[in-house]
N, C-alpha and C positions, 0 to 999 in steps of 0.2 A: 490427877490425884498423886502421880509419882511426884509432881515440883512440889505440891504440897507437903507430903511427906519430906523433902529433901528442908522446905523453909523450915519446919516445926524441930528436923534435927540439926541445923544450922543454928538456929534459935538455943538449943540446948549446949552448942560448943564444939558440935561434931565435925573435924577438921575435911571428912572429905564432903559432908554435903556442903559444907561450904564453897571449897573449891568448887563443885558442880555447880552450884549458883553463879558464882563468881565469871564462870565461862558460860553460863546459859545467856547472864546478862551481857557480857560483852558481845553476843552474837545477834544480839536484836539490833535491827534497825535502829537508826538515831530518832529517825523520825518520829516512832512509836513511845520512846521512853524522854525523847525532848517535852520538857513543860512547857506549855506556852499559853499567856496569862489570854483566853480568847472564851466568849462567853456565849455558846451557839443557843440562839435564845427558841424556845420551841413554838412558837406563838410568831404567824406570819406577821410582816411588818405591814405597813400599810403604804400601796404603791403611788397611793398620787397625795397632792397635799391638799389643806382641809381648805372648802371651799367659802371661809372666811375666819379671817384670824382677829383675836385680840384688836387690836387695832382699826380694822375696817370695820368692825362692828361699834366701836368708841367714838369714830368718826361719824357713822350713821348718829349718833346717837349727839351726837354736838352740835350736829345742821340742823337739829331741830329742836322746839317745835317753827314750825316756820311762819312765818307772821304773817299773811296774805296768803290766803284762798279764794278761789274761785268756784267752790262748794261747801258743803258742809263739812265741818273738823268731824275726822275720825279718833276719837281720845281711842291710843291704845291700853288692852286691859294686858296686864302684868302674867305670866304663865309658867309652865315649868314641867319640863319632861324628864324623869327620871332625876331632880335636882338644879338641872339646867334652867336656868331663868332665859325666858327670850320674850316678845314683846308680840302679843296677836294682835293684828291691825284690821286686817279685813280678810275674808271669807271667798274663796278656799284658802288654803294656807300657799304662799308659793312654793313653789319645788324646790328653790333654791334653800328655803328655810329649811325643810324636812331633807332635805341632802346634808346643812349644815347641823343638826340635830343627831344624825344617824351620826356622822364621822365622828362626831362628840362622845355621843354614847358607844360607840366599837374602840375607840382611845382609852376612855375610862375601863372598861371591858378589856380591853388588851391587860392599862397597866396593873388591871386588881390580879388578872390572871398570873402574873412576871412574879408578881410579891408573891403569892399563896407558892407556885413554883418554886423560886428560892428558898422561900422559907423551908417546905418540907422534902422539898427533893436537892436543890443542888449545894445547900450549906450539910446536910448530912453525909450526902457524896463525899463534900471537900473533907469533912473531919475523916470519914473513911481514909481519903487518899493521902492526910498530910500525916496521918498514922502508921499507911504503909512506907509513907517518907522515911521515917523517923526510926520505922524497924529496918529498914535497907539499910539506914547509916549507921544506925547502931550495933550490930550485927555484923556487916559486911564491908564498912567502911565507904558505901555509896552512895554519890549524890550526884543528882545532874544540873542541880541550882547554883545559882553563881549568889553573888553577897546582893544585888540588886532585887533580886525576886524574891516575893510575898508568898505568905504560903494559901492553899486552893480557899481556906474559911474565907481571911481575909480580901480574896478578891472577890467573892460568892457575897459576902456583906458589906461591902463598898456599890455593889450592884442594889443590893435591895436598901440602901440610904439613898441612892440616888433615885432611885423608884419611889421612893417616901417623899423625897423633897419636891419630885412634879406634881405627885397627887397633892399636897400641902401649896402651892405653889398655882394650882388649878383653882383648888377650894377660895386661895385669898383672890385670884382675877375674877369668878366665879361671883362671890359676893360686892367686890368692887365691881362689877357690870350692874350686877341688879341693885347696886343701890343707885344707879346713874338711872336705870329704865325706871325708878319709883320716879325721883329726881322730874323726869320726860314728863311722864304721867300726872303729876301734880300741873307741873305749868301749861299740859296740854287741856286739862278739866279745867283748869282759871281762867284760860282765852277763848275755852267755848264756851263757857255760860255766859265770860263778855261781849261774844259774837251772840249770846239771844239764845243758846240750845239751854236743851234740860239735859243734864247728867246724872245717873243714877248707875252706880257701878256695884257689883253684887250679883246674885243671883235674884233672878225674878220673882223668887215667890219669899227673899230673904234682901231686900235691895240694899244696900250701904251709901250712904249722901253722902256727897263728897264733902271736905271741913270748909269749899268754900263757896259753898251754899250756904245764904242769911234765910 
């Protein structure tokens, strides 16, 4: 409460609490009063990486459908867990799917968690701290920033655009996957009704024919 009192009559002109600041702040550490633009993110990262990316999934999805069987075509039906489009082929689901659906969904969960963070807890902070910048320097004549460095808002919303642009960036690979697994799906219903099956995809008591059935 004493520095505060000492700030408030510094603020007003008062020639010794100033000098008292003046020597409180030269006696801190550098460590503590050095800015440094680092962004300790509260939200564990995730330790191993995802057990199929972009790409290994696009590949699955271009080697097929395959033209020669030696049983019956399984047409897969189109799905979606919490938004995520993926493709159910056959029963139980493998593990490898529901491992690559979890990482999915703890990512999206991770990056909604970062935004909602920034937004109400560390761009508030930053406006806090580039105010108390601004009464240091205005006041006291102190700054520990050099011409290169940003002030704390600025690096707190350079954080949550980059945070905006994977979720926008998911959303557009997201929608270009599922429209490839529709894509699958059409040419896999066209080679087994020409292989001799019946396709009827829907729910069973609501069935939907596929457009190419005559």
């Amino acid at each position: 409460m004493k520095t505060l009192d000492h700030i408030d009559a510094a603020a007003a002109g008062e020639t010794k609490a100033i000098e008292f600041l003046n020597s409180l702040i030269s006696s801190i550490p550098r460590g503590l009063v050095r800015y440094r633009h680092t962004l300790p993110s509260p939200l564990k990262q995730a330790s191993e990486p995802p057990p199929t990316s972009p790409s290994s999934i696009e590949a699955f999805l271009d080697a097929r459908p395959y033209p020669n069987l030696t049983g019956p075509r399984h047409v897969p039906i189109l799905a979606s867990a919490n938004g995520i489009p993926f493709l159910r082929i056959k029963k139980p689901q493998p593990q490898s799917l529901s491992t690559a659906l979890r990482h999915k969904l703890a990512k999206r969960k991770q990056r909604f968690g970062m935004k909602i963070t920034l937004s109400n807890y560390w761009i508030p902070i930053g406006q806090y701290e580039d105010g108390w910048d601004r009464m240091l320097e205005k006041n006291l004549g102190f700054t520990d920033k050099d011409d290169k460095e940003t002030s704390w808002v600025h690096e707190m919303k350079q954080a949550l655009m980059t945070n905006e642009k994977e979720s926008q960036d998911e959303t557009r690979r997201e929608r270009h996957i599922a429209s490839k697994m529709i894509a699958l799906i059409d040419q896999e219903t066209k080679l087994a009704i020409e292989e001799g099956q019946t396709v009827i995809r829907g729910r069973k008591n609501k069935p939907i024919r596929s457009r190419f059935l005559k």
